[in-house]
C-alpha positions in Angstrom: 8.7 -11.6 29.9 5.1 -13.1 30.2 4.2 -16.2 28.2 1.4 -14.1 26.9 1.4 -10.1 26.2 -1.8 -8.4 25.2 -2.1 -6.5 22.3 -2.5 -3.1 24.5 0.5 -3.7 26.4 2.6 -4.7 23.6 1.9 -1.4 21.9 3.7 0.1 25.0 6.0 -2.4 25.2 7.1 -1.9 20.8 7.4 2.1 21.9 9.7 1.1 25.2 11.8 -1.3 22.9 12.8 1.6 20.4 13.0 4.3 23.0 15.6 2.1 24.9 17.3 1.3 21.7 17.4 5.1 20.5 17.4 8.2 22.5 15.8 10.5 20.1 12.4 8.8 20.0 10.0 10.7 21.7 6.1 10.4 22.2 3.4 13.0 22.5 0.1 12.9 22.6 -3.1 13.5 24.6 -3.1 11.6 28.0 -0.1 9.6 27.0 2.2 10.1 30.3 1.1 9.5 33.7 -2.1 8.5 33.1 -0.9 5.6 30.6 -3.3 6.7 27.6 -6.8 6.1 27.5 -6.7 2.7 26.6 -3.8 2.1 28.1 -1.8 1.6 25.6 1.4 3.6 26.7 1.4 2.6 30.1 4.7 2.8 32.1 6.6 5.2 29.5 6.4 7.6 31.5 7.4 6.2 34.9 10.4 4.9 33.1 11.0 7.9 30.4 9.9 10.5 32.4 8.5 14.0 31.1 11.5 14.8 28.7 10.6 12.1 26.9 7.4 11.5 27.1 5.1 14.6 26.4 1.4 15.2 27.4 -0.1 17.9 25.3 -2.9 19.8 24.6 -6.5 18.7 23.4 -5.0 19.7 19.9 -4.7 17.4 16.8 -3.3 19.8 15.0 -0.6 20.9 17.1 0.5 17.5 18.4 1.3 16.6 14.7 2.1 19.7 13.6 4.8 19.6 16.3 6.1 16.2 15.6 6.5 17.2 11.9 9.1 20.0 13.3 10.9 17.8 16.3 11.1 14.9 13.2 12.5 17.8 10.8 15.2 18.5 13.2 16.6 15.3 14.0 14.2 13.5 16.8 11.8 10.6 15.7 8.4 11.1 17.5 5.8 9.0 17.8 2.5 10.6 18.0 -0.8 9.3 19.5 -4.1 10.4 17.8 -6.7 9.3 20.2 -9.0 8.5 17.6 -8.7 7.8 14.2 -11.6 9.8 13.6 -9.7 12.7 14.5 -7.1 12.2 11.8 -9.6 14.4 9.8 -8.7 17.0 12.7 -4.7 17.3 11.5 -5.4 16.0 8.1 -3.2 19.4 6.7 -0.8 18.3 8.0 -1.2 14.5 7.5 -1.7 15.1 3.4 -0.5 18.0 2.5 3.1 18.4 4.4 4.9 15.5 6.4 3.8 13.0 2.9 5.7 15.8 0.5 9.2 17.3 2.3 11.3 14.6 1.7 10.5 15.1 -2.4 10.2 18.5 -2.7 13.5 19.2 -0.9 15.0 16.3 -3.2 16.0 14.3 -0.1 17.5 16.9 1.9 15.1 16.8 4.9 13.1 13.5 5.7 10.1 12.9 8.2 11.0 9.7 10.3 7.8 9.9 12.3 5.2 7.8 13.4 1.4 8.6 13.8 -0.3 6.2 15.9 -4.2 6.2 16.6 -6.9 3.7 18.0 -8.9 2.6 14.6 -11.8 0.6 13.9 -15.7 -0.3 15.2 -17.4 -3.4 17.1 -17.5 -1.8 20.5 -20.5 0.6 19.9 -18.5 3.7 20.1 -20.4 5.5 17.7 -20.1 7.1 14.3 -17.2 9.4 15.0 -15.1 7.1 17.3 -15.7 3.6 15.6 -14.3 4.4 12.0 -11.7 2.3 10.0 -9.9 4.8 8.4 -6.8 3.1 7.0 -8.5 4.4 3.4 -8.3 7.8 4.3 -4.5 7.7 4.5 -4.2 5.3 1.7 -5.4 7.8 -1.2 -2.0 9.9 -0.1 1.3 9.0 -1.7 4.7 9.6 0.5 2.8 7.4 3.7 3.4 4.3 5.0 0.3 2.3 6.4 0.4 -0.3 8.8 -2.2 -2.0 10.5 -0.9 -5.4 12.6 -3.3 -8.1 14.1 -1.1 -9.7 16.4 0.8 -8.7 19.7 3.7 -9.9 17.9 3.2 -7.9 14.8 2.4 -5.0 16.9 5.9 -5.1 18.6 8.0 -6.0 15.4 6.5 -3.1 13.1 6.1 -0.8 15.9 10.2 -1.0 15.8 10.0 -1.2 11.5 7.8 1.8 11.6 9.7 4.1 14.5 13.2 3.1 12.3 11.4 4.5 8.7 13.1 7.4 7.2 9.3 8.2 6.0 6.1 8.9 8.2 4.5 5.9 9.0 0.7 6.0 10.0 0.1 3.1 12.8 -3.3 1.9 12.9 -3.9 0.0 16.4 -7.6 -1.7 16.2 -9.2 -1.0 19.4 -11.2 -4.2 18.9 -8.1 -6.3 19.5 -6.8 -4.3 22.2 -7.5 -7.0 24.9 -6.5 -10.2 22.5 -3.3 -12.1 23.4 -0.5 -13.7 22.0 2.7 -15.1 22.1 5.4 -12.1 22.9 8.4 -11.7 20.2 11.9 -12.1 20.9 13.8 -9.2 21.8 15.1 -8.1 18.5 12.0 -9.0 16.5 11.3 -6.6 13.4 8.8 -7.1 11.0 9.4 -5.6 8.1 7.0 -3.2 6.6 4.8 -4.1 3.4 5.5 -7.9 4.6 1.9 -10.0 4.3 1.4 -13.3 7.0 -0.4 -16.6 5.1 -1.9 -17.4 8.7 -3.6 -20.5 7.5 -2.9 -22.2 4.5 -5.9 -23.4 2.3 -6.6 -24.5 -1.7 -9.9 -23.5 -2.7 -10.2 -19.6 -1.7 -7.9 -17.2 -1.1 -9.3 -14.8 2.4 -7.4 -10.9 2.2 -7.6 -9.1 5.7 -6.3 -6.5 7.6 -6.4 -5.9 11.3 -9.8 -7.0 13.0 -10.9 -8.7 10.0 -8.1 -11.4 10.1 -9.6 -13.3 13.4 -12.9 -13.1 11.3 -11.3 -14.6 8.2 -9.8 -17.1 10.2 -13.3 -17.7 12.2 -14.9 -18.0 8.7 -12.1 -20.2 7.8 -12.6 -22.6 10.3 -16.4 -22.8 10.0 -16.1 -23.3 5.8 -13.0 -26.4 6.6 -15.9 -28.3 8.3 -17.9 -27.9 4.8 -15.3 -29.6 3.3 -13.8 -26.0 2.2 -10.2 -25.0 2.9 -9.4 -21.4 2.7 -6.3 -19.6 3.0 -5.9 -16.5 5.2 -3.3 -13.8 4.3 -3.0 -11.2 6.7 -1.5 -8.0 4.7 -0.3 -6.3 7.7 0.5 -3.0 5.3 -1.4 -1.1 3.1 1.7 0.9 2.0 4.0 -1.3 0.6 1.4 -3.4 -0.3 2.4 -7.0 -0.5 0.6 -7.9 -4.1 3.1 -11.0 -4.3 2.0 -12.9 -1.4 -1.7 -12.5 -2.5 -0.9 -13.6 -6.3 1.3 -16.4 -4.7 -2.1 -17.8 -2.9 -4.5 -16.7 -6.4 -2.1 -19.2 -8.0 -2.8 -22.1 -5.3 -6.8 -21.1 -4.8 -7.5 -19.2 -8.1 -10.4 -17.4 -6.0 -10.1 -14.6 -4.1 -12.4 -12.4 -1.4 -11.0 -9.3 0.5 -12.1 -8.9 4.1 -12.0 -5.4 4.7 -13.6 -2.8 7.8 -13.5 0.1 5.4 -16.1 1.2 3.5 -16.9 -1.1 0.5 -16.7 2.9 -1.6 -13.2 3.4 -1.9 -12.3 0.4 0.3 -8.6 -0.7 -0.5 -10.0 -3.7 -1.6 -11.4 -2.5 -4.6 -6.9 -1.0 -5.0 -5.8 -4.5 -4.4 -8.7 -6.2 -6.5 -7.8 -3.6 -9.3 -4.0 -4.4 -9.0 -4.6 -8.5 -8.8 -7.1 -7.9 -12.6 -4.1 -6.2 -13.8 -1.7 -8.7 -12.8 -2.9 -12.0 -12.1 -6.2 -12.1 -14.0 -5.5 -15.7 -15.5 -4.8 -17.0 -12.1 -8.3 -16.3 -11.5 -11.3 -19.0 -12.1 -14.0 -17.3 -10.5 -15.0 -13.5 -9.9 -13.5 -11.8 -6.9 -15.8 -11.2 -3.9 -15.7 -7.8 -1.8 -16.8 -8.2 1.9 -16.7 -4.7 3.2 -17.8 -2.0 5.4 -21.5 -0.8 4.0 -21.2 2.9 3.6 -23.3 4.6 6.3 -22.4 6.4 9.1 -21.7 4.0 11.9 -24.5 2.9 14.4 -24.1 3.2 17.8 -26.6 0.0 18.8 -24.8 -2.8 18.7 -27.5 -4.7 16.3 -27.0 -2.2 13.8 -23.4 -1.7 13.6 -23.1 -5.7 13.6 -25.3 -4.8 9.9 -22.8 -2.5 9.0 -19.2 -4.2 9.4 -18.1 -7.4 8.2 -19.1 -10.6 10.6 -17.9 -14.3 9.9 -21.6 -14.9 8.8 -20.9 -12.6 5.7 -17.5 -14.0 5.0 -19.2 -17.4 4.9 -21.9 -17.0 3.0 -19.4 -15.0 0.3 -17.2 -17.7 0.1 -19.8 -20.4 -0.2 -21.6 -18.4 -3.1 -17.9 -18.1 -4.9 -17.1 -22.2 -4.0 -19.8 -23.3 -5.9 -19.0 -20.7 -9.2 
């Protein structure tokens, strides 16, 4: 394999790993097979998968989930591509109201082992119904699993924990790190879900990101070291399981805390972690906790404005600076 693998390809390359592995995993979605996805993220599963495998369907949200629920009902373990993460709204139904509840209310008799995977997130100016971060949308439903990786690496390694869940997992793949490289995984690499990264270590602040937002917490990081502050960046990877012991495990090296979050600062799941780490490590804490989030407007499609709109390293900065000198 390449010394480096891009984020895009190693979505396909995470799918092509379990398909290999496991001959009922199947994908569907819109544009998935021989044109490779439109952003390329399933490229080559269909050349080497072919059409039993690999299913192009109809411009239908609802009937591309709605027909993984079934196939993942019946002993098959789908993987389904939302174009957009927008869209989710499109099969939310069936998102929120039926794959999250059969494995409880048939007491365990019939389980939902599918993934749904879908291009999240804003910085590319793709305007206010193709640019969201909706990672909060699905986090207000019990009986889903959330994950959201920042790395090739992690990309490949919960790609495989996520296709080998008994429960639906929702896969959010930032399209703003879709061209970013990294070091490809070994070939049995798993990462197990509701596992956060420390990806720099620091004592006077702890940094709380998901997806997009880690490279600007670790930008912000860098920038703050040369002011003679040292701040530690935990990537949480999952929103469901949500790893509260690796962020009270920094707390209790920092004892200051900011979360870095795309969604919207209303109902952001910063405010769920924040609310969690009051409850359970407030005496770790020596200053307040800092939000840096998402403003809640509909997106902009200019570039200026959106930059107003979602978190930058300049607004991480000048958070943690304000919550240094508390």
């Amino acid at each position: 394999m390449a010394d480096v693998i891009s984020y895009r390809e190693a979505v396909a390359e995470g799918i092509a790993r379990e398909m290999r592995r496991d001959p009922s995993v199947v994908c569907l979605g819109e544009d998935i097979g021989e044109a490779g996805g439109v952003f390329k993220t399933t490229a080559g599963l269909f050349k080497e998968f072919g059409p039993e495998r690999v299913w192009d369907t109809p411009i239908s949200e609802q009937a591309i989930v709605g027909a993984a629920m079934g196939a993942a009902m019946t002993g098959m373990r789908p993987v389904a591509e939302i174009m957009f993460s927008d869209f989710l709204a499109c099969c939310w139904d069936y998102l929120a109201n039926e794959i999250p509840k059969v494995r409880y209310m048939t007491g365990g008799q019939v389980i939902v082992p599918l993934v749904v995977r879908t291009a999240n997130g804003g910085g590319l100016g793709f305007g206010a119904q193709h640019s969201q971060a909706t990672e909060n949308w699905a986090l207000t439903v019990p009986g889903l699993k959330i994950a959201a990786p920042a790395t090739p690496a992690d990309v490949i390694g919960m790609m495989a924990a996520a296709v080998r869940s008994d429960d639906p997992v929702v896969f959010f793949e930032h399209k703003g790190l879709l061209a970013s490289k990294g070091v490809p995984p070994p070939a049995d690499h798993v990462v197990e879900l509701g596992r956060a990264a420390v990806v720099r270590e620091g004592v006077d602040v702890t940094l709380v990101a998901l997806a997009s937002m880690v490279p600007v917490a670790l930008k912000a990081a860098e920038l703050l070291s040369g002011e003679g502050i040292e701040a530690e960046v935990v990537d949480l990877r999952c929103l469901v399981p949500l790893d509260v012991t690796t962020v009270l495990t920094s707390l209790g090296r920092t004892s200051r805390l900011v979360t870095v979050e795309e969604n919207p600062y209303q109902g952001g799941w910063g405010a769920t972690l924040v609310s969690v780490v009051a409850d359970e490590g407030f005496t770790l804490l020596d200053a307040p906790v800092r939000r840096v989030a998402g403003e809640c407007v509909p997106l902009p499609f200019a570039d200026a404005l959106e930059e107003r709109v979602i978190p930058t390293v300049d607004k991480v900065v000048a958070a943690v600076r304000g919550l240094a000198a508390y």
